[in-house]
Biotite code that builds the C-alpha atoms (Angstrom):
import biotite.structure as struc

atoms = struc.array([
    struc.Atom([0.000, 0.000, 0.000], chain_id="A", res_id=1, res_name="UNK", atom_name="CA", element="C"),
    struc.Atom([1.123, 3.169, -0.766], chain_id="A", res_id=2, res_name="UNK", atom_name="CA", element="C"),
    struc.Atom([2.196, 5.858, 1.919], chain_id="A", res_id=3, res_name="UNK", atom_name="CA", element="C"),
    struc.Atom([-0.552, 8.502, 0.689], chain_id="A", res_id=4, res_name="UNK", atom_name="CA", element="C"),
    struc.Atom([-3.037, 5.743, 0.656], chain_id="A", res_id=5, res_name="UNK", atom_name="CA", element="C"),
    struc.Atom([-2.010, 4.777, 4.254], chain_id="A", res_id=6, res_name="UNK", atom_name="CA", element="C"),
    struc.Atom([-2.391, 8.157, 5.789], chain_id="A", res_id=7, res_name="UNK", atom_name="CA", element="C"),
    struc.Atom([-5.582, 8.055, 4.668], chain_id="A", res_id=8, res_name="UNK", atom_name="CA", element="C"),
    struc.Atom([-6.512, 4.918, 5.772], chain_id="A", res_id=9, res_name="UNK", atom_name="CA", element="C"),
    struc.Atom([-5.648, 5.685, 9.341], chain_id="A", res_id=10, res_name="UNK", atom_name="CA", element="C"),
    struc.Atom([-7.291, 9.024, 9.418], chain_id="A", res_id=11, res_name="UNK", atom_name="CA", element="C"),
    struc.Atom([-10.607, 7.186, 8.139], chain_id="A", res_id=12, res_name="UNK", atom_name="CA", element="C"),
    struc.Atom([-9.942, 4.766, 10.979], chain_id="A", res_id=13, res_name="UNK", atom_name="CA", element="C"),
    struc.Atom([-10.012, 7.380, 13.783], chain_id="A", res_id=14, res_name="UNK", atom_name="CA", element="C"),
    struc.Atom([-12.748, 9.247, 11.808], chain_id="A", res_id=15, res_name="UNK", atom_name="CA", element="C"),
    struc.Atom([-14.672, 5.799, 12.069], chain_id="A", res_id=16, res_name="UNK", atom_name="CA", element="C"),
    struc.Atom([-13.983, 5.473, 16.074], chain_id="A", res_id=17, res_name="UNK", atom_name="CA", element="C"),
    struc.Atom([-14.784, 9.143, 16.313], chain_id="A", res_id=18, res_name="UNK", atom_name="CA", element="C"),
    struc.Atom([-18.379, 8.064, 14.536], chain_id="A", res_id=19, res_name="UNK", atom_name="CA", element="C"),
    struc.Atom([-18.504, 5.602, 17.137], chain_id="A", res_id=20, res_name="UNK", atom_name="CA", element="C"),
    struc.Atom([-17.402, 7.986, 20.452], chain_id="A", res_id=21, res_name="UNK", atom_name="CA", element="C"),
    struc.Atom([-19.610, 10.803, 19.655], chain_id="A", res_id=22, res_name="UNK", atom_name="CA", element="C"),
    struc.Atom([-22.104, 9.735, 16.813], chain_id="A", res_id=23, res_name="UNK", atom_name="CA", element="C"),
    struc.Atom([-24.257, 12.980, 16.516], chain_id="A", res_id=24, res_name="UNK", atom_name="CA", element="C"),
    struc.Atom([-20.714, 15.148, 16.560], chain_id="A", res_id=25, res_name="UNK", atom_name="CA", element="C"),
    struc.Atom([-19.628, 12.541, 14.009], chain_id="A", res_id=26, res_name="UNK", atom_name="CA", element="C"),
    struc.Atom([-22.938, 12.612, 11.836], chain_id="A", res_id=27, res_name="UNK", atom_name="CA", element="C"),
    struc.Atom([-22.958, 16.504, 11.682], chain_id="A", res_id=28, res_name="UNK", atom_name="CA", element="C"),
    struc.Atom([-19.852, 16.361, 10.095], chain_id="A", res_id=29, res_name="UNK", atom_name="CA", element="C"),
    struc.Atom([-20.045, 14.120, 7.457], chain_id="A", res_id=30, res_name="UNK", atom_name="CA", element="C"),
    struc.Atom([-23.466, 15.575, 6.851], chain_id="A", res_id=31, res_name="UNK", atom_name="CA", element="C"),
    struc.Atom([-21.726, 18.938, 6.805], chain_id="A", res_id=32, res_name="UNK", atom_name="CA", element="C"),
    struc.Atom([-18.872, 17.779, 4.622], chain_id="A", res_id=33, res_name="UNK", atom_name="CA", element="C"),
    struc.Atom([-21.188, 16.181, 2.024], chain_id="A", res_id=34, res_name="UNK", atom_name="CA", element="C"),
    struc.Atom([-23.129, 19.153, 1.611], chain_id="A", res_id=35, res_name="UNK", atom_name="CA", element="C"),
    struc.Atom([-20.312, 21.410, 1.077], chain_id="A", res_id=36, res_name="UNK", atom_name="CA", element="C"),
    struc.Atom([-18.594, 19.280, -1.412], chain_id="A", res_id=37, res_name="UNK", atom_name="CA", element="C"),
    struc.Atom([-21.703, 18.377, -3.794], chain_id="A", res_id=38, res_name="UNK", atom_name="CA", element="C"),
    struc.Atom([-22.597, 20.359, -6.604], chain_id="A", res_id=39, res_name="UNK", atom_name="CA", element="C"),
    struc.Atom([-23.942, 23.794, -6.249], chain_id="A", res_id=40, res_name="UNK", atom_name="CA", element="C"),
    struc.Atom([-23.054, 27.094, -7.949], chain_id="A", res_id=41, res_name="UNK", atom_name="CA", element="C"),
    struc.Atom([-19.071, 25.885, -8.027], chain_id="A", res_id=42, res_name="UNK", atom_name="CA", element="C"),
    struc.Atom([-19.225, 22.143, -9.641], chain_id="A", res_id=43, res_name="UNK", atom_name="CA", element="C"),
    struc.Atom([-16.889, 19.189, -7.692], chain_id="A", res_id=44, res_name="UNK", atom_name="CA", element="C"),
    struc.Atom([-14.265, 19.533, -9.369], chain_id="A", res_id=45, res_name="UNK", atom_name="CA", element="C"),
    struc.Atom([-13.612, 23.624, -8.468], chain_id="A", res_id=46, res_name="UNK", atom_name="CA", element="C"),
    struc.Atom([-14.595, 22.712, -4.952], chain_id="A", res_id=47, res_name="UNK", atom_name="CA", element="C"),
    struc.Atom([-12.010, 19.652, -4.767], chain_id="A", res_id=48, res_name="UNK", atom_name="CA", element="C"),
    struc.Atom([-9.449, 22.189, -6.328], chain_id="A", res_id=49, res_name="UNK", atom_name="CA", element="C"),
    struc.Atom([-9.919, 25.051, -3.374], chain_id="A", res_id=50, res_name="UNK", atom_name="CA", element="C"),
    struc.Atom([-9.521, 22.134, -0.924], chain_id="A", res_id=51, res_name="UNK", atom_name="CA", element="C"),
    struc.Atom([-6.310, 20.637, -2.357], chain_id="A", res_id=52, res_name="UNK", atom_name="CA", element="C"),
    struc.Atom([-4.965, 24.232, -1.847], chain_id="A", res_id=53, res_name="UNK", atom_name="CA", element="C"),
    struc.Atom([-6.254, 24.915, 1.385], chain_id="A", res_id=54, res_name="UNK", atom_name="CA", element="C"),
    struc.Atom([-4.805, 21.475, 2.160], chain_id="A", res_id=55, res_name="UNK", atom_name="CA", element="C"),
    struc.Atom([-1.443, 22.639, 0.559], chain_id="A", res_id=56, res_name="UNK", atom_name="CA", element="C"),
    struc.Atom([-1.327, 25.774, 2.927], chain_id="A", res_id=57, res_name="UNK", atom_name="CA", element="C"),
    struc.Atom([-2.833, 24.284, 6.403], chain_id="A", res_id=58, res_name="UNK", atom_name="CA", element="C"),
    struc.Atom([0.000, 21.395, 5.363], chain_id="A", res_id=59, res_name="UNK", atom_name="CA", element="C"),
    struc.Atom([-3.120, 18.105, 5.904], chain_id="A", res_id=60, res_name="UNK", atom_name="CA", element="C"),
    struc.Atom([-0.863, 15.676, 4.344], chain_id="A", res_id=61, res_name="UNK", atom_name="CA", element="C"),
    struc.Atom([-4.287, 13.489, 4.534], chain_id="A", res_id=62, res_name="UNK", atom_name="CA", element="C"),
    struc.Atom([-6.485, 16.164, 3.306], chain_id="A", res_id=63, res_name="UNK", atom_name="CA", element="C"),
    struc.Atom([-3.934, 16.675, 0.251], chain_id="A", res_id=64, res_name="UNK", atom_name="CA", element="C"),
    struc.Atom([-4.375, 12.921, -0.329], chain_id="A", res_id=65, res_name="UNK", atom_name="CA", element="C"),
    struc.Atom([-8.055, 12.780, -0.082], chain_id="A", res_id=66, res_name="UNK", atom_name="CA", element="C"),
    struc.Atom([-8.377, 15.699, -2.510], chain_id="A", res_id=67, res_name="UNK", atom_name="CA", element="C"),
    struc.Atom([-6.128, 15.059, -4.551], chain_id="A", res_id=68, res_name="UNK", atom_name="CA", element="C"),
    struc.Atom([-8.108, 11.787, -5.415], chain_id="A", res_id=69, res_name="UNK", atom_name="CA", element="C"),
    struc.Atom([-11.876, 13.235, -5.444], chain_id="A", res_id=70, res_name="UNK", atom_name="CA", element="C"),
    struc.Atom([-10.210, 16.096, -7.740], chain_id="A", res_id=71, res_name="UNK", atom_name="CA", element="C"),
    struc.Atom([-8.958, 13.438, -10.562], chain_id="A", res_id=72, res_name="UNK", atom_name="CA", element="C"),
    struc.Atom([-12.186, 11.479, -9.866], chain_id="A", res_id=73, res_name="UNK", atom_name="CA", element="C"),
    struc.Atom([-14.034, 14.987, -11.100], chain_id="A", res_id=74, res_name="UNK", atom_name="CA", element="C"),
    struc.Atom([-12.130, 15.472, -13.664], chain_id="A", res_id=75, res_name="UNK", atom_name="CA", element="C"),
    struc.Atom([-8.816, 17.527, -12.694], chain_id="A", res_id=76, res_name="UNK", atom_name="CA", element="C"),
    struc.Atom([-6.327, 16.721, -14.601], chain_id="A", res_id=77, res_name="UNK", atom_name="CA", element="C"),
    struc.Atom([-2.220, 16.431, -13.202], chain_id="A", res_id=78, res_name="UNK", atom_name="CA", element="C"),
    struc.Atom([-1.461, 19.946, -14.404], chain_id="A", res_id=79, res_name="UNK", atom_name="CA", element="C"),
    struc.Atom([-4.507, 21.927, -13.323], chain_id="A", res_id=80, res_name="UNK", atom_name="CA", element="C"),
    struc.Atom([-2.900, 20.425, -9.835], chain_id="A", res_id=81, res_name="UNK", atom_name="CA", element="C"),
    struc.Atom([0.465, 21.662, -10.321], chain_id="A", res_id=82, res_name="UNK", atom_name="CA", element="C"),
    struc.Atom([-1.341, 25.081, -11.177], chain_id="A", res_id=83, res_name="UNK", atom_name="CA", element="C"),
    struc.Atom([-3.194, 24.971, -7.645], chain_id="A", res_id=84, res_name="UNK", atom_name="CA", element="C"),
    struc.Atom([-0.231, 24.132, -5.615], chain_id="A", res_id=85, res_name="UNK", atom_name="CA", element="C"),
    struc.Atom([1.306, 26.748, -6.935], chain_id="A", res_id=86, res_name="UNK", atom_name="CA", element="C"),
    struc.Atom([-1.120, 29.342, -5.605], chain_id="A", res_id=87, res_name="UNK", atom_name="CA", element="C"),
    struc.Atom([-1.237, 27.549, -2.167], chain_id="A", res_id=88, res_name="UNK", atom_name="CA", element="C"),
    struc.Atom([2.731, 27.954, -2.229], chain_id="A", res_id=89, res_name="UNK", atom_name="CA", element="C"),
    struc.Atom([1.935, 32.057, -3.303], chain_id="A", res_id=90, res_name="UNK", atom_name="CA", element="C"),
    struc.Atom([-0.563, 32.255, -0.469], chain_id="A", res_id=91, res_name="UNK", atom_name="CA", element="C"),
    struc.Atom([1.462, 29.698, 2.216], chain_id="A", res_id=92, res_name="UNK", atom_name="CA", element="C"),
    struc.Atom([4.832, 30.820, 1.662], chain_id="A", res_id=93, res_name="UNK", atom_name="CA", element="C"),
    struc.Atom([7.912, 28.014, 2.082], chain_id="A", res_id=94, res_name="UNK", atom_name="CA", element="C"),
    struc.Atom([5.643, 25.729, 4.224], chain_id="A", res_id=95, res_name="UNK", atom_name="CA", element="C"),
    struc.Atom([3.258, 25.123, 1.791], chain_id="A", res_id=96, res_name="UNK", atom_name="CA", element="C"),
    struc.Atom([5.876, 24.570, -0.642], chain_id="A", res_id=97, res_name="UNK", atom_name="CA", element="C"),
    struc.Atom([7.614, 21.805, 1.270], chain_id="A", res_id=98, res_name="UNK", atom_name="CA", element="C"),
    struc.Atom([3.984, 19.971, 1.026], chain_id="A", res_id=99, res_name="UNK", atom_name="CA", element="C"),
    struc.Atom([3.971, 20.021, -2.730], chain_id="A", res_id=100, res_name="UNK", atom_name="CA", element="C"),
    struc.Atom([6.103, 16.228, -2.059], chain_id="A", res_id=101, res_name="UNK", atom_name="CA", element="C"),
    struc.Atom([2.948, 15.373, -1.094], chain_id="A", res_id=102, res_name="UNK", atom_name="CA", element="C"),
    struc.Atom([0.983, 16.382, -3.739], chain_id="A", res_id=103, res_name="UNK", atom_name="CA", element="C"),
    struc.Atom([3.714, 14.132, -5.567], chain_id="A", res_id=104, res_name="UNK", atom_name="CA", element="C"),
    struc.Atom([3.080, 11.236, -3.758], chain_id="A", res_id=105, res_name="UNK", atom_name="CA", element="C"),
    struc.Atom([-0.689, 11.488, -3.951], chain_id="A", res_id=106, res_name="UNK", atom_name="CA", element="C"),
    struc.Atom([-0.443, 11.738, -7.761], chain_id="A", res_id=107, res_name="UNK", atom_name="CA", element="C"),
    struc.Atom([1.745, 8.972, -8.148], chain_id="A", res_id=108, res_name="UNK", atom_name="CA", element="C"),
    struc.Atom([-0.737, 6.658, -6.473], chain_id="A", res_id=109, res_name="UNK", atom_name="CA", element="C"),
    struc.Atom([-3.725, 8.083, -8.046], chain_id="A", res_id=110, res_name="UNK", atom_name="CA", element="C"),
    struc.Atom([-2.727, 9.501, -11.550], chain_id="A", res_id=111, res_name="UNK", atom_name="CA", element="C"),
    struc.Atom([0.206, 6.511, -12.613], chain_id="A", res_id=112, res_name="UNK", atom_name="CA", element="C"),
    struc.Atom([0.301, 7.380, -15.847], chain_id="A", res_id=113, res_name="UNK", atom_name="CA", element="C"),
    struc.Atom([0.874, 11.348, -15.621], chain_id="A", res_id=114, res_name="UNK", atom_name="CA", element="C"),
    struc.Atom([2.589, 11.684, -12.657], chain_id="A", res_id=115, res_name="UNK", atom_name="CA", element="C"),
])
């Protein structure tokens, strides 16, 4: 298993016992989560593209996995994520640009062929 596709394993797992220690905390969330991320006046694929950078800049190695994914799943392509880490590193300065390895790890076990 890959390391980007471990991180995010374990953060599901402690998501999963968070579920389970405080279920209405852990319900709100995901409720609030879906509803944020579906379709509205931005489409998935612009929404999954501000979250990769935010990711990027609040330096969520899990949350750049994660995104990363659901951005290629909506139809981002390798380069259009190149473009957004490179405003999160204008916005987040020299920490955000030491999480663009991530970004390269996450597109290496979810885009194979581009990245």
């Amino acid at each position: 298993m890959g390391d980007m596709r471990e991180a995010m394993r374990d953060v599901k797992r402690a998501l999963g016992e968070m579920r389970k220690q405080v279920p209405s905390e852990g319900k709100a969330f995901s409720e609030f989560m879906d509803a944020v991320l579906k379709e509205g006046r931005l489409d998935v694929k612009t929404k999954e593209l501000i979250a990769l950078g935010m990711a990027l800049t609040a330096r969520c190695k899990y949350c750049i996995g994660i995104h990363t994914e659901k951005a290629l799943a909506a139809g981002a392509t390798p380069e259009e994520l190149w473009e957004v880490a490179m405003v999160a590193v204008m916005m987040g300065g020299g920490p955000a640009l030491t999480y663009i390895a991530e970004l390269q790890k996450a597109l290496q076990e979810f885009a194979p062929k581009v990245a």
